[in-house]
C-alpha positions as CSV (number, residue, x, y, z in Angstrom):
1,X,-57.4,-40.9,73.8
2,X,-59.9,-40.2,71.4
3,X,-59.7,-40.9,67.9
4,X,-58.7,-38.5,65.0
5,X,-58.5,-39.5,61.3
6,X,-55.9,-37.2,60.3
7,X,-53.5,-35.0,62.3
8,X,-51.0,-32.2,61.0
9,X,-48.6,-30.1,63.4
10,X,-47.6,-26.8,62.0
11,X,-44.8,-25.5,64.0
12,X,-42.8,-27.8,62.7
13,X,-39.3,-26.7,60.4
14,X,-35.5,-28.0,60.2
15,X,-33.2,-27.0,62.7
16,X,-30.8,-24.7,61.3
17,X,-28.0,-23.2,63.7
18,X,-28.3,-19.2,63.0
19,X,-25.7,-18.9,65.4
20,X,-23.2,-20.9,63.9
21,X,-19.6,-19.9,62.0
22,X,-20.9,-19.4,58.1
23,X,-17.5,-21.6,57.5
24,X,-19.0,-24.6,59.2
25,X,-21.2,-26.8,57.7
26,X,-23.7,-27.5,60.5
27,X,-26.5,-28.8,58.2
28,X,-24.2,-32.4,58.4
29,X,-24.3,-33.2,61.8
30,X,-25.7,-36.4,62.8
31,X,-29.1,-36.3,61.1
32,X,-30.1,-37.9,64.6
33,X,-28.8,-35.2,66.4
34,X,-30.6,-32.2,64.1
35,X,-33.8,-34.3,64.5
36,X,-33.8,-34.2,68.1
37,X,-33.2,-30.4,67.8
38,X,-36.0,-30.2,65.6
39,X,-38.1,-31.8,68.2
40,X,-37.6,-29.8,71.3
41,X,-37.0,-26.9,69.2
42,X,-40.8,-27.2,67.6
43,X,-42.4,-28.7,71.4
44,X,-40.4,-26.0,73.6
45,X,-40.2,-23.2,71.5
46,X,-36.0,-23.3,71.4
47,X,-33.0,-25.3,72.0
48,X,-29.5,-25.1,73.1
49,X,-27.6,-27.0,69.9
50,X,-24.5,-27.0,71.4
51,X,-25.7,-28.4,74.8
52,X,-27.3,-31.2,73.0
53,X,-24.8,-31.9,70.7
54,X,-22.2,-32.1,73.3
55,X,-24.5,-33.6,76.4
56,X,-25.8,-36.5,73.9
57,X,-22.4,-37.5,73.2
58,X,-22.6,-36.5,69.2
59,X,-19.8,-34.0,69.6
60,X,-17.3,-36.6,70.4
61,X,-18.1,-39.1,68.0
62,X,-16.8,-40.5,64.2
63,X,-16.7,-43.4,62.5
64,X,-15.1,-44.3,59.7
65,X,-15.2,-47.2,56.8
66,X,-12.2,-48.6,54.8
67,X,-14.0,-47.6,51.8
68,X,-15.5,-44.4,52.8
69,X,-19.1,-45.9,52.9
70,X,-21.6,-43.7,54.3
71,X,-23.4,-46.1,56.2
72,X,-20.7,-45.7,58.7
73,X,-22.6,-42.6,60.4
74,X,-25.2,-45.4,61.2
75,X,-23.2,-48.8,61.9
76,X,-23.3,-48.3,65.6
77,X,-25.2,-49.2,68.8
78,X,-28.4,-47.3,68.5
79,X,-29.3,-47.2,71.8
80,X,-26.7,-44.9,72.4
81,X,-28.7,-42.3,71.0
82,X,-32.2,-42.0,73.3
83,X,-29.7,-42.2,76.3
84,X,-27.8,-39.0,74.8
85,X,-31.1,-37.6,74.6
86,X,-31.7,-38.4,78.7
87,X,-28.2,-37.4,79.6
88,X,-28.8,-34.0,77.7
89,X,-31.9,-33.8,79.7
90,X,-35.1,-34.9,78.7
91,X,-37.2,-38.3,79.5
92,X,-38.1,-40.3,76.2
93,X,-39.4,-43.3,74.7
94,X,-37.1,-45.4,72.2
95,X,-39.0,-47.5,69.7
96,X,-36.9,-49.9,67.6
97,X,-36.2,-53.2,65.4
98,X,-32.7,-54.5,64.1
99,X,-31.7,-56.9,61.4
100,X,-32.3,-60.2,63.7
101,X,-35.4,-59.2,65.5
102,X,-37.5,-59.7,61.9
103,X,-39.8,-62.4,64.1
104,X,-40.8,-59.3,66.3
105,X,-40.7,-57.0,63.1
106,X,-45.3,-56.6,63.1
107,X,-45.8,-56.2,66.7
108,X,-42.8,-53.6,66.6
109,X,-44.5,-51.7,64.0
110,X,-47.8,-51.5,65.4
111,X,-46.8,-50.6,68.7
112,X,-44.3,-47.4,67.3
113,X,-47.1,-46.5,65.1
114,X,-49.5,-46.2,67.8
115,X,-47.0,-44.4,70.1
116,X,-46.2,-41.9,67.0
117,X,-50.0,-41.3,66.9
118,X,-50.7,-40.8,70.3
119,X,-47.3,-38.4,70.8
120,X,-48.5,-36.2,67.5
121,X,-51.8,-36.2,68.8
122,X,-49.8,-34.4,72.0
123,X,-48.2,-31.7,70.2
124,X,-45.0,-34.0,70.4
125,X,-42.5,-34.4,66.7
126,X,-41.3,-38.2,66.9
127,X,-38.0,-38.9,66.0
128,X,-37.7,-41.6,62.6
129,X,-35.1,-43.1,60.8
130,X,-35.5,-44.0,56.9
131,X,-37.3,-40.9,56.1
132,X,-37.1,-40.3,52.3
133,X,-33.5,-41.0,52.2
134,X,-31.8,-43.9,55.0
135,X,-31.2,-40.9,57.7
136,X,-32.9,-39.9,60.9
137,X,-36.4,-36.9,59.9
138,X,-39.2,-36.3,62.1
139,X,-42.7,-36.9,61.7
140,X,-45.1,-34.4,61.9
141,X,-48.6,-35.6,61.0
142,X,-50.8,-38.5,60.0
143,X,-53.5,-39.8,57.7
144,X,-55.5,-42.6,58.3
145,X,-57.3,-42.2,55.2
146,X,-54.1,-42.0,52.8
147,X,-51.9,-44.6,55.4
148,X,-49.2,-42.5,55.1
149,X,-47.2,-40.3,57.9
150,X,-46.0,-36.9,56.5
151,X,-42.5,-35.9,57.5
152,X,-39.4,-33.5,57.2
153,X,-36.5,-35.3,56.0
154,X,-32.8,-34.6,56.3
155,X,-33.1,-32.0,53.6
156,X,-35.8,-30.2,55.5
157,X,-38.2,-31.0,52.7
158,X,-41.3,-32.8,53.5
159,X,-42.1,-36.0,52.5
160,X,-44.7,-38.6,53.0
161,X,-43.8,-42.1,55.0
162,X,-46.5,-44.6,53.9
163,X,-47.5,-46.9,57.5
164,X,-46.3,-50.0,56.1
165,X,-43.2,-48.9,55.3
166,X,-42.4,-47.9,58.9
167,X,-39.2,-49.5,59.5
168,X,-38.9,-51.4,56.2
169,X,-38.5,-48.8,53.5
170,X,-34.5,-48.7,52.2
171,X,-32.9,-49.7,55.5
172,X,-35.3,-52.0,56.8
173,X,-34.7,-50.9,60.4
174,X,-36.6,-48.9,63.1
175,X,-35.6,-46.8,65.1
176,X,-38.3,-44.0,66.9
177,X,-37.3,-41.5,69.4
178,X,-40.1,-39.7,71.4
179,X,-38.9,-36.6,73.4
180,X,-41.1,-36.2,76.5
181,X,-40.4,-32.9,78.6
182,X,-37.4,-32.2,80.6
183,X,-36.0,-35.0,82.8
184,X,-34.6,-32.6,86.1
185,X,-31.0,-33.9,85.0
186,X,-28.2,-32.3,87.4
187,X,-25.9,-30.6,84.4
188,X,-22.9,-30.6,85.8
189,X,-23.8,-34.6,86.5
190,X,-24.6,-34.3,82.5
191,X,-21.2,-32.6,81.7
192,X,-19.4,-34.9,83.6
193,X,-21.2,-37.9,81.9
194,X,-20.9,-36.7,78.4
195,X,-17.1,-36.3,79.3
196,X,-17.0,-40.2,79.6
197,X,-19.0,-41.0,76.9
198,X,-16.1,-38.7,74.8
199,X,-13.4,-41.0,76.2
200,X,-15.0,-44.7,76.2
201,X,-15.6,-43.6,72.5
202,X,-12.2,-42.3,71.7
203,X,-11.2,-45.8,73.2
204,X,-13.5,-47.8,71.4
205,X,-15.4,-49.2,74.3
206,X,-18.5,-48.6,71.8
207,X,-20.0,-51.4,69.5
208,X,-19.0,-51.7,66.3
209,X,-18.2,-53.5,63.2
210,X,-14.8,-53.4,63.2
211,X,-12.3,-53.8,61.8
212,X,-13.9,-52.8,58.4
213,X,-15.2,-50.2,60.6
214,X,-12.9,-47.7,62.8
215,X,-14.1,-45.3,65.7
216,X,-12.4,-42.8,67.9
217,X,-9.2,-41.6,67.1
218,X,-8.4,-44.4,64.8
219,X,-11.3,-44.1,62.8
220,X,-8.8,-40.9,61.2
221,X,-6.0,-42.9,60.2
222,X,-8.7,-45.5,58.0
223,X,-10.5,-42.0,56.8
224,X,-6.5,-41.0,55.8
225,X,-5.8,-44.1,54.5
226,X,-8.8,-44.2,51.9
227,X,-7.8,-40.7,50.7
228,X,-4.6,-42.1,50.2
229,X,-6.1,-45.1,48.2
230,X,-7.9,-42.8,46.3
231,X,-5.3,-40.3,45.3
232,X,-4.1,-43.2,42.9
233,X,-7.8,-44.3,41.3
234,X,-11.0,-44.3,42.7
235,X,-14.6,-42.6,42.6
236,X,-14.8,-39.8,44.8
237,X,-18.4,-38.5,45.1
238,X,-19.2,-38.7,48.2
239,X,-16.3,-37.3,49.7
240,X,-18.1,-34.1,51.4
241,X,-20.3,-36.6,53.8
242,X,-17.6,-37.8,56.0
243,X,-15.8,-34.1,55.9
244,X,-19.0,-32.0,56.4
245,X,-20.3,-34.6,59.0
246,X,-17.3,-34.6,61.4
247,X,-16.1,-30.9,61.3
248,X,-19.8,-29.9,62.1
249,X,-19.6,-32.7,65.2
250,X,-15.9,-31.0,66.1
251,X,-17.2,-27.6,65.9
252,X,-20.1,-28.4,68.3
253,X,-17.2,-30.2,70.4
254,X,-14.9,-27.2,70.8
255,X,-18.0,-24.9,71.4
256,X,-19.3,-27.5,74.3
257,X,-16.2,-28.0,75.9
258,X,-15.8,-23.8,76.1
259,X,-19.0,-24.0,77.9
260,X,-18.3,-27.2,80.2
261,X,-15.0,-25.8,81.4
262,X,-16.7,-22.9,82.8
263,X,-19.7,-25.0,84.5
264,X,-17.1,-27.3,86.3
265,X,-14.9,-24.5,87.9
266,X,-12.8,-23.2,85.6
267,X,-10.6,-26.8,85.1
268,X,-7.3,-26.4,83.2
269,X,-7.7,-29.5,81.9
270,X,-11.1,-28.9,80.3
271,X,-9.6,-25.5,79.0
272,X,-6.8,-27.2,77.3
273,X,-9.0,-29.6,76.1
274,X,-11.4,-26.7,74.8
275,X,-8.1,-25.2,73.5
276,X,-6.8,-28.7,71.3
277,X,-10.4,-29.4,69.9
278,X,-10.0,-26.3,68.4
279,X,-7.2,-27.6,66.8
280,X,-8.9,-30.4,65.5
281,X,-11.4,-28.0,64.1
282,X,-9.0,-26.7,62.5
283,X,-7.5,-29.2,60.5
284,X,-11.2,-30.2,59.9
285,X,-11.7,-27.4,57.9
286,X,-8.9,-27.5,56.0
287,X,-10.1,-31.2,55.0
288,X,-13.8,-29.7,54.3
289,X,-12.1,-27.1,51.9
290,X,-10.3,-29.9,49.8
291,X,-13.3,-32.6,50.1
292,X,-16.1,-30.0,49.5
293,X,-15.0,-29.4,46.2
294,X,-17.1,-29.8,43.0
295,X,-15.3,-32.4,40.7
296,X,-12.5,-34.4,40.9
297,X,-9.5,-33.6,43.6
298,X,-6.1,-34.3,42.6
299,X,-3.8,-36.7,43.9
300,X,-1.7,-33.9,46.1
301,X,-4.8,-32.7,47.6
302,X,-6.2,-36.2,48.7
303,X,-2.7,-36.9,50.3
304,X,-2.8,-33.0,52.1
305,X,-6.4,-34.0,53.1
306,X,-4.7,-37.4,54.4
307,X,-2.1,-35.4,56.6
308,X,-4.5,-33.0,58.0
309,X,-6.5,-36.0,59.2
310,X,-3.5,-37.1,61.1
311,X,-2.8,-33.6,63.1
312,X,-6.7,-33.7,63.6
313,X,-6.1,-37.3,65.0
314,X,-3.0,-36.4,67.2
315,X,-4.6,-33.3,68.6
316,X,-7.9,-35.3,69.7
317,X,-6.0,-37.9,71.2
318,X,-4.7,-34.6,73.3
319,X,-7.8,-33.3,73.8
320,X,-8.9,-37.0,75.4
321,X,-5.5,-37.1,77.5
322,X,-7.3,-34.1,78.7
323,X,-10.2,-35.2,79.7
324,X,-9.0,-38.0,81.6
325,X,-6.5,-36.1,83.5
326,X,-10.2,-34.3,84.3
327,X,-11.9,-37.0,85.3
328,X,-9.2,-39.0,87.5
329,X,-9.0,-35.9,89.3
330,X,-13.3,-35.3,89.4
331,X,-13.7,-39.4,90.6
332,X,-10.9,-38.9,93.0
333,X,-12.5,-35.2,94.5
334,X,-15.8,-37.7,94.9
335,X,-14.4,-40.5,96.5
């Protein structure tokens, strides 16, 4: 391909669902997840959010720390995410460097760095973690003069991304997702997938850190338990980021399994799941209305926050007995 100095796509903005409940804070979900929406939104023109919320798997997911760090949203195997992408439906290439790959760390870099040229340089918005601020952006352009990348960061502001610091700005890992075109995927094949993705999490079949780290169900009693904690002393600033971030991931969850239950005939069982994460929703956004408060929240309402994570918790643990019932019933129709 031939050569250009300096490259800038201008079709490129933030995903923001218009369609969405005003209540719901959608501008939290997974910054992974809004990125890849803000890919095939800017190459294709539009995208389904809940279809690629719930098909990647996001939907179903959360994490929680015993401290109610933020980097829990991140502390999890990574290459879960380009196969969400896949199972939602479109071929890409994934790009990355962790923690104990630093011997690899240059020849990494180069070769994402030429792969983000060569995808701009297609009309294609590559996928980028550590942009601005340690979340997923996209990139949109390049200078060769400068060295830098420019980008759109979680915020939807643009930013610059200088080449060197290409994995090894704040977080000093890489992670690059390229969305090529669609991939043909059979969606009720999809739906089903995404329906086992939604238990092995909720089961914690997953990799993580744990136990400082909790996923699934359990990862609401640890979230509880820190309120708890902190209804006696404790600084509570970043409260919203775990509340906005998991009721925008439920919301997308009730709203995919509405739309699975009718692809896959109508099941009762996906209905009544459909029906109980619309519970959890629920409870979510009581929890958002406490946590999303300015200032300090007082001991009763960290404790009410605390219990409304627990009914969240029971009713997705209904919502997974769901599912299963689903899927012993799908694997036994197939055998």
């Amino acid at each position: 391909m031939k050569t250009i100095p300096k490259l800038q796509l201008d079709n490129v903005r933030w995903h923001h669902d218009t369609a969405a409940d005003a209540s719901i804070p959608t501008w939290y979900l997974s910054s992974y997840t809004k990125a890849v929406l803000t890919a095939i939104q800017a190459q294709e023109g539009e995208v389904d959010q809940v279809w690629v919320a719930g098909a990647s798997g996001a939907a179903f997911r959360i994490w929680a720390h015993h401290e109610l760090c933020p980097s829990a949203t991140s502390v999890f195997d990574w290459s879960l995410l380009p196969a969400g992408v896949e199972n939602a439906g479109w071929n890409c290439d994934y790009h990355s460097r962790l923690w104990h790959e630093e011997n690899v760390a240059q020849e990494r870099q180069e070769a994402a760095h030429r792969a983000i040229v060569r995808a701009l340089q297609e009309g294609k918005v590559p996928v980028c973690w550590d942009i601005g601020v340690p979340e997923w952006g996209v990139i949109t352009g390049y200078d060769d003069e400068a060295l830098e990348f420019s980008a759109i960061n979680v915020f939807g502001e643009p930013v610059q991304l200088k080449y060197e610091e290409l994995g090894r700005r704040a977080i000093p890992i890489m992670s690059v997702t390229i969305i090529h075109g669609p991939n043909g995927v059979n969606r009720k094949q999809a739906a089903v997938n995404s329906l086992k993705t939604a238990v092995d999490h909720a089961e914690q079949r997953e990799w993580l850190e744990r136990p400082e780290y909790q996923d699934g169900p359990a990862a609401y009693e640890t979230w509880a338990s820190a309120l708890e904690k902190l209804a006696d002393c404790g600084e509570q600033d970043t409260l919203s980021y775990y509340a906005g971030t998991y009721l925008a991931a439920r919301y997308y969850a009730r709203r995919y399994m509405d739309l699975v239950a009718g692809m896959l005939d109508d099941a009762e069982q996906l209905k009544a799941a459909a029906s109980t994460y619309a519970e959890v929703e629920q409870h979510l956004i009581g929890v958002w209305e406490i946590l999303s408060k300015e200032g300090q929240r007082s001991p009763s309402e960290l404790r009410e926050a605390a219990e409304l994570l627990r009914k969240a918790k029971t009713a997705e643990e209904t919502a997974i007995d769901c599912i299963k019932g689903y899927l012993a019933t799908h694997d036994l129709a197939e055998a």
